[in-house]
C-alpha positions, 0 to 999 in steps of 0.5 A: 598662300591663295592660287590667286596670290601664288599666281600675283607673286609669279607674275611680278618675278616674271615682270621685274625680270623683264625690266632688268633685262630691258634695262639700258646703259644709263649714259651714252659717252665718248672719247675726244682725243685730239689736240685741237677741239673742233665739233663739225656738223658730222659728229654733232649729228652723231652725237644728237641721234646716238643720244650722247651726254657726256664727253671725257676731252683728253686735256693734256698729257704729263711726259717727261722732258727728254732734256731736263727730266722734269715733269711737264704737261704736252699736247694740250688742247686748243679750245676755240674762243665761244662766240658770246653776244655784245663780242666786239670785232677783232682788231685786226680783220685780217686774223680774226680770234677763232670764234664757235657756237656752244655745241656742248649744250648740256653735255657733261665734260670729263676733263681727261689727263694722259700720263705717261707711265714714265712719269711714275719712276720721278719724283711726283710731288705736287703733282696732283695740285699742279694737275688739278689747278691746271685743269681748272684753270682751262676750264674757267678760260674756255668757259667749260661748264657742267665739270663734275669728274677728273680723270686719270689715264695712266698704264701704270705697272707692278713697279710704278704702282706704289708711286702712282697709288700715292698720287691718286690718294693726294689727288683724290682728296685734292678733288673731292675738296673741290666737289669733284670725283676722281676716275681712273682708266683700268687695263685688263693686266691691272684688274688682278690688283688692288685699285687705285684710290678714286670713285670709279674705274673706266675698263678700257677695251682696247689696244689689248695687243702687241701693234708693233707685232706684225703676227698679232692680227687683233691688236686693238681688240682680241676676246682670246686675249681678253678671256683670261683676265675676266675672272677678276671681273666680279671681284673687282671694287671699284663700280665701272664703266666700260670704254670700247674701240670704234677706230683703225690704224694702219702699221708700216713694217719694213722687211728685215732679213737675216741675210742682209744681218750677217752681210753687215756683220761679215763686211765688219768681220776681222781682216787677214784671211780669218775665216768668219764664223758667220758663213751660213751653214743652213738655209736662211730662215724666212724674212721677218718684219720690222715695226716702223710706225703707226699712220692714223693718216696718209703720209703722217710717217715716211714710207719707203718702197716695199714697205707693208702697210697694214690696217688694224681695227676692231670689227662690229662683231669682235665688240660686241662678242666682248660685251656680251660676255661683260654683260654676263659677268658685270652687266652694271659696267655697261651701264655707261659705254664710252666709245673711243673716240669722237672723230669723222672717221671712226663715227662713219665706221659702223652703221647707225643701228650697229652703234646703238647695239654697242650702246646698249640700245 
């Protein structure tokens, strides 16, 4: 090989390694997660500077009834009705059909389905079609247009998973005759086993901790906490994308001391001059604090007075300390980043060019 060839070969390495490292996520996305779809001026303006081309719109959930024990869907969305040319006036003025411009544009919707783990110890058959079909459905009453994924957001555990694996099957097949892919979103405790059947798995990171811990400072996103379950992160089958925090939530805990424990048991103790076993031998250990609530807005849960309310959130710095360590072990699961979630709050939270770090930008 010449020195001029020899130089030529180095320079292209030198190049092509520039443009990977220049590579940005393909897809900017988020996360609706209300049961009322309403895009104001806020966060259309969001989604326009942030350059945002996909929406997974949480759809329903799948709970089970407390009364029957069946199955059934819960918190569905409302979609307003689409403003289209030649609509004639509502009949009544005086309550009018709720009408919207069309702010999706070209915009990639994923309808999104929670269900609650709780589902997954019944008896799931037809699950998967009654999902599928409902799910259609809604799309062709609210005229949803550009819909090529499914997705399936289920923390299903050790016990669950053969049931949950046999529903993802049917409904993976379900889909794929439909011209749709499957998605499912992955827990960190479920990157270790074996996925479910789909096209992709969405790696959630968020909600890591324990909220109704008033110890656990970092609920929503702790890098000690995550740490640990990386190492499956390159073994891991299924191609990714990843989905990270940009919400807050205040937890109300009430104090609950022992003393007030062994008051109630002492008033409950036998009569007739036994003596209670109960009486304290040693200083009462310090006041601990009881979970009450998670509050997304003032007033959502009762308060009482002394109750502690704590605000829980996720800092700009903590997301990306856990970026940057996907980025080193499985940079194409930050090709599409997926923030939760589209609401006035959360997207006011960072600043604009803190957001386009967390894109990738």
């Amino acid at each position: 090989m010449t020195k001029v060839s020899s130089i030529a070969c180095l320079f292209l390495a030198a190049l092509l390694a520039a443009c990977s490292k220049r590579q940005e996520p393909v897809t900017n996305a988020m996360y609706y997660w209300s049961t009322t779809f309403d895009i104001d001026s806020v966060k259309n303006t969001f989604m326009q500077q942030h350059d945002v081309k996909k929406l997974y719109i949480r759809y329903f959930d799948v709970i089970v009834d407390d009364g029957t024990g069946e199955l059934m869907p819960n918190a569905s969305i409302r979609f307003p009705v689409a403003r289209e040319e030649g609509n004639r006036a509502p009949s009544n003025p005086r309550h009018p059909v709720p009408q919207k411009e069309n702010v999706l544009g070209e915009k990639e919707i994923v309808p999104t389905i929670f269900i609650v783990n709780d589902v997954m110890r019944k008896n799931t058959d037809g699950l998967a079609e009654k999902i599928l079909k409902r799910v259609m459905q809604m799309n062709e009453t609210h005229g949803i247009k550009n819909v090529h994924e499914l997705q399936i957001d289920c923390d299903w555990s050790v016990k669950t998973r053969q049931r949950f694996f046999a529903f993802m099957k049917e409904l993976h097949q379900l889909a794929q005759k439909e011209g749709l892919r499957l998605s499912a979103t992955i827990r960190l405790h479920q990157l270790a086993q074996k996925p479910p059947s789909c096209d992709r798995g969405i790696l959630m990171m968020y909600n890591t901790g324990d909220f109704s811990d008033f110890d656990d400072e970092h609920p929503i996103l702790d890098m000690k906490v995550v740490h640990p379950y990386l190492q499956h992160l390159k073994s891991y089958s299924l191609p990714l994308a990843t989905a990270y925090p940009i919400f807050a939530y205040d937890v109300v805990f009430r104090e609950f001391s022992r003393s007030e424990e062994r008051g109630e048991r002492r008033e409950n103790s036998p009569k007739g001059g036994e003596k209670s076993s109960l009486t304290p031998r040693s200083p009462l250990p310090a006041p601990r604090y009881i979970y009450i609530g998670l509050q997304h807005f003032d007033g959502e849960i009762p308060v009482m007075a002394g109750d502690t309310i704590v605000r829980r959130y996720a800092s700009f710095d903590e997301v990306m300390q856990v970026r940057r360590a996907i980025d080193k072990l499985r940079p194409d699961a930050n090709r599409e980043v997926i923030l939760f979630d589209l609401n006035s709050t959360s997207i006011t939270r960072f600043k604009h060019n803190e957001y386009e770090e967390i894109f990738g930008h």
